[in-house]
C-alpha positions in Angstrom: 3.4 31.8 -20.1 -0.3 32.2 -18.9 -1.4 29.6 -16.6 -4.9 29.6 -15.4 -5.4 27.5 -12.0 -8.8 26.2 -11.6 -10.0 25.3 -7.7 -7.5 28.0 -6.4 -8.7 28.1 -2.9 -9.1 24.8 -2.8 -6.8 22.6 -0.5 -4.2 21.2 -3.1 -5.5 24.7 -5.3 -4.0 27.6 -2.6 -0.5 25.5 -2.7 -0.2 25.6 -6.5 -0.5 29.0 -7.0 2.3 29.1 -4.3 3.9 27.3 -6.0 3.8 29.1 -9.4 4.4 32.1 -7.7 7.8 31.1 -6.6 9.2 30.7 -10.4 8.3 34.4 -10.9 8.4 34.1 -14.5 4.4 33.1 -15.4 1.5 35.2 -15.1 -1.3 33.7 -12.8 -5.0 33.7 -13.0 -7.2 32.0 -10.7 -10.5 31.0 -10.3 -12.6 29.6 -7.7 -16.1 30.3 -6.7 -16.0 32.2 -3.5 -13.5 35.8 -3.9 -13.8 36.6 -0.4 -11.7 33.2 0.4 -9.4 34.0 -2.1 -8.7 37.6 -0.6 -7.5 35.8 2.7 -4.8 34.2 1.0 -1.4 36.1 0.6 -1.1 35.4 -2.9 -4.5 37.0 -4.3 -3.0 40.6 -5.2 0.6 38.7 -7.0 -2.3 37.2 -9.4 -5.4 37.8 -11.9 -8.5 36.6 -10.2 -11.4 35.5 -11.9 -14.4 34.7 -9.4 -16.6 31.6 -11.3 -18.8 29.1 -11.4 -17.8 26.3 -13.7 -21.0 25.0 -13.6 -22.3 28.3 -15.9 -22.8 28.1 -19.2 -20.4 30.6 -21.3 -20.2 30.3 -25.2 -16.0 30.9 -24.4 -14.1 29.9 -21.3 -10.5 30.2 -23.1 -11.4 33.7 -24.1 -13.3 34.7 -20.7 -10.2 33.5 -19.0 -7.6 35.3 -21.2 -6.2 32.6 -23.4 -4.2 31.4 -21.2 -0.9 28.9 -22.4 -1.9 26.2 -19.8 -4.7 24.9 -17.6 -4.5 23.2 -13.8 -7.6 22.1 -13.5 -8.0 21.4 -9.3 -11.6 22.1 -9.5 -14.2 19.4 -8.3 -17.0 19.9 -5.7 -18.2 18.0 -2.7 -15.0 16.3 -1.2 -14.6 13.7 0.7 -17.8 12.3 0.4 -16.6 9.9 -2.1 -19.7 8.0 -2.3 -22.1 10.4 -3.8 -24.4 10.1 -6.7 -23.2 13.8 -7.4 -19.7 13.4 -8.4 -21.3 10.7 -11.5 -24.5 12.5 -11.7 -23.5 16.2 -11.4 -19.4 17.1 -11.5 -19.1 14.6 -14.4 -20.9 16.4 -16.8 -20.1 20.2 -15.6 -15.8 19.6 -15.8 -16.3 17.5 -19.2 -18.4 20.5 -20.8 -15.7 23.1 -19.0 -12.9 21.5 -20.2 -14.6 20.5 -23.7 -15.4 24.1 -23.6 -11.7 25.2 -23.4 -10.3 22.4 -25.6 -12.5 23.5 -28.8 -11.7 27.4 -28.2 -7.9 27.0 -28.9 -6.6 25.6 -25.4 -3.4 23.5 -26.0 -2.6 22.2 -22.4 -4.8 19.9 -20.6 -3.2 19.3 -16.9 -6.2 17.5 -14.9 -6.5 15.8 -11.1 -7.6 12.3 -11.6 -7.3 10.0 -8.0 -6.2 6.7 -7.1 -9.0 5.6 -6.5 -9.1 4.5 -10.0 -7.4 1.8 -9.6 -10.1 0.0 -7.3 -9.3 -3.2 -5.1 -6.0 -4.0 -7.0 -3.4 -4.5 -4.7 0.4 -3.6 -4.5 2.4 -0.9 -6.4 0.2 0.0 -8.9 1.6 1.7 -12.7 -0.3 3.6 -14.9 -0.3 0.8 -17.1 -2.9 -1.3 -15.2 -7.0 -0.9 -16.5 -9.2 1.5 -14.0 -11.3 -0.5 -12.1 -13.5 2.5 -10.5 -15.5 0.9 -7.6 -17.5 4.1 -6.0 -19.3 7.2 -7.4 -16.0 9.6 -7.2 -13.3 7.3 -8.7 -16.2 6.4 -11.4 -16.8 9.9 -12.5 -13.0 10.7 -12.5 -12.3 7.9 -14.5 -15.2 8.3 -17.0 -14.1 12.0 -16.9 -10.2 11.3 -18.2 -11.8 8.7 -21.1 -14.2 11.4 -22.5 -11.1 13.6 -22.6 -9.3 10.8 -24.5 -12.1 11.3 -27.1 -11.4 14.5 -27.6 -7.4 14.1 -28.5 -7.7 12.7 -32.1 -10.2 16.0 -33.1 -8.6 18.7 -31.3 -4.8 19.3 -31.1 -3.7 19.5 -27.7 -1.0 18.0 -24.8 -3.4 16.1 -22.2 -1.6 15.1 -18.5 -3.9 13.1 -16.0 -2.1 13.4 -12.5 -3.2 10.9 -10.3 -2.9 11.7 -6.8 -2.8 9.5 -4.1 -2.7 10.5 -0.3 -1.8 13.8 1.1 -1.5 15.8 4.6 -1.0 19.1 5.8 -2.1 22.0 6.9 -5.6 23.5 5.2 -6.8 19.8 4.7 -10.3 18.6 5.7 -11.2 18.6 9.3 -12.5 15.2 8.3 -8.7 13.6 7.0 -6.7 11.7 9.9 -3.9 14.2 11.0 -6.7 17.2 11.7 -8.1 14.8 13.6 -5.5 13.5 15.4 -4.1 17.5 15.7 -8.5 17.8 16.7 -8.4 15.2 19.9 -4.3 16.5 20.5 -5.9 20.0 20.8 -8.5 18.5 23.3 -5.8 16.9 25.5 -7.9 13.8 24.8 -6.7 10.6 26.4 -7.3 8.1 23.7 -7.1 8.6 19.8 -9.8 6.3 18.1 -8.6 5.1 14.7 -9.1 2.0 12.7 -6.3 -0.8 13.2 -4.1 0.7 11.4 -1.9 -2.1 9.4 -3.2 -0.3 5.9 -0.5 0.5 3.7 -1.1 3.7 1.9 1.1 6.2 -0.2 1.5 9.4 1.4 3.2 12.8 0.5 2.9 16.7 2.0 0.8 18.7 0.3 3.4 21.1 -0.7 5.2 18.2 -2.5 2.6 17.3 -4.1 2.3 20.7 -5.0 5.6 20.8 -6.7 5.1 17.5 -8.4 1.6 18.8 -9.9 3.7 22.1 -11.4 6.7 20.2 -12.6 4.3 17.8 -14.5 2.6 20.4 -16.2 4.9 22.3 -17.1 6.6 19.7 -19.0 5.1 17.9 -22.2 7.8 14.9 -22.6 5.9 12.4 -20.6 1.6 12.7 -21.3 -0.9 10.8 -20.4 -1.7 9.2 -17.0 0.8 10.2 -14.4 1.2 8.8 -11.0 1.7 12.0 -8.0 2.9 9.8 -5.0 5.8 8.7 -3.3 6.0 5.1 -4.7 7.0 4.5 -0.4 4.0 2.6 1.3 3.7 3.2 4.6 1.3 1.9 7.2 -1.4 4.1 8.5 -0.3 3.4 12.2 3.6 4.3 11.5 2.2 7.5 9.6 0.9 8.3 13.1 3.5 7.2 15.7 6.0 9.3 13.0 3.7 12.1 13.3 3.5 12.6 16.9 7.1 12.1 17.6 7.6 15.0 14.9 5.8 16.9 16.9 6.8 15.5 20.9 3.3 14.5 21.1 1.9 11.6 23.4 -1.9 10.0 22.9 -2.6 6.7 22.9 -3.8 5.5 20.0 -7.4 3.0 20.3 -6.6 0.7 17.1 -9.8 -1.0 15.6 -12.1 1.5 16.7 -13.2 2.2 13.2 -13.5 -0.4 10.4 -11.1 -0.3 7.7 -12.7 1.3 4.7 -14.8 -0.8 2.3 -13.3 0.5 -1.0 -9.7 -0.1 -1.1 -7.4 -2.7 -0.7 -5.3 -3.4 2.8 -2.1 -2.5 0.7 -1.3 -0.4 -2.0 1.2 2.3 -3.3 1.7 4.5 -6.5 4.9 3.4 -9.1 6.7 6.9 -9.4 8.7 5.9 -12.4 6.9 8.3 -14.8 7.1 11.1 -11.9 10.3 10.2 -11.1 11.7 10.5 -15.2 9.9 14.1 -15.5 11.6 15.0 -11.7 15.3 14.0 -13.0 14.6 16.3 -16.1 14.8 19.4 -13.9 17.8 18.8 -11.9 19.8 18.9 -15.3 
């Protein structure tokens, strides 16, 4: 099978193509738009790179990327400023007309990132079955992006998965997330580690499980549609940390309430992995 991997030296992107690799039984092209990231990476002479801009206009994608069987799309600019016009304004438009692009050229599976961020200020352990309720320019465009998709299916002929993914740590994330900046002021031998209060309940998994759950999905076409990619296990934001420093026989005391809790999601909520968990069970036969 040839599966192209969009956003390959992305975060969540260089981790998938690990992934991949490890099966040893696909061929591999990536794309991103800067090669001479991609050449740092161990896995950039086991694949077929393709160095682009998604954002240029070509009359063929599917045949510019070699046909391939099945596409991961991870690409999408300008993260973790979640509030930006862009995202709505700009990213929108450029992955619909990409993936548009691919559908009406003969692609025939759709794997794309969607967040949970879709699901607003509702509260609790939150299904796939519940409506959107987008609240800030990234969720919005995300959302808007999944429900042009949809209006594609009953034209073109092909198997759509949206993976949701919630939250995610390790190493390669943002200098900006919480655990580089907890390992940032660990580094420092700082004294006090300034955080919000901490009693949030989030959904958290390593990136190299979510990884694994992002392949498994998409390389299965029994269960389409929306999918959770989380641990369906809230856990506080304070825990996360006190588990994360014992891990690691660390000691900094941590200044709770220094930062207000984020305006855009809810105190509590958590992914229902029943979907996830359905395709998971599938593999261990």
């Amino acid at each position: 099978m040839r599966i192209l991997i969009t956003g390959a030296t992305g975060f969540i992107g260089n981790y998938v193509v690990q992934e991949l690799l490890k099966m040893g039984k696909n061929e591999i092209i990536a794309t991103s738009t800067n090669q001479d990231k991609a050449k740092k990476y161990n896995w950039y002479n086991k694949v077929k790179y393709i160095r682009s801009n998604l954002n240029e206009s070509k009359q063929n994608y599917f045949e510019f990327f070699g046909e391939p069987d099945l596409l991961i799309h991870l690409a999408w600019e300008g993260l973790p400023n979640f509030k930006e016009l862009f995202h709505f304004e700009k990213n929108l438009f450029s992955n619909y007309n990409f993936i548009k692009n691919m559908v009406i050229n003969g692609l025939k599976d759709l794997n794309v990132m969607g967040t949970c961020f879709e699901y607003g200020f509702q509260s609790g352990c939150l299904s796939e079955d519940l409506p959107s309720e987008p609240n800030i320019s990234y969720s919005l465009a995300k959302d808007t992006l999944r429900k042009f998709i949809d209006q594609l299916k009953p034209i073109y002929d092909f198997k759509f998965k949206w993976i949701r993914l919630f939250y995610m740590c390790g190493k390669g994330q943002s200098s900006k997330s919480l655990i580089p900046q907890l390992d940032k002021a660990l580094e420092n031998n700082a004294e006090v580690f300034n955080m919000s209060g901490g009693e949030q309940l989030r959904d958290f998994l390593s990136v190299e499980k979510v990884a694994e759950y992002i392949v498994k999905i998409s390389l299965q076409n029994g269960i389409c549609g929306i999918i959770n990619c989380c641990s369906g296990k809230p856990i506080s934001v304070r825990r996360l940390i006190e588990n994360y420093l014992e891990s690691k026989k660390k000691d900094i005391k941590l200044n709770l309430g220094y930062f207000p809790y984020l305006d855009y999601v809810p105190m509590a909520f958590w992914g229902d992995n029943s979907k996830l968990s359905l395709i998971l069970s599938k593999y261990k036969k």
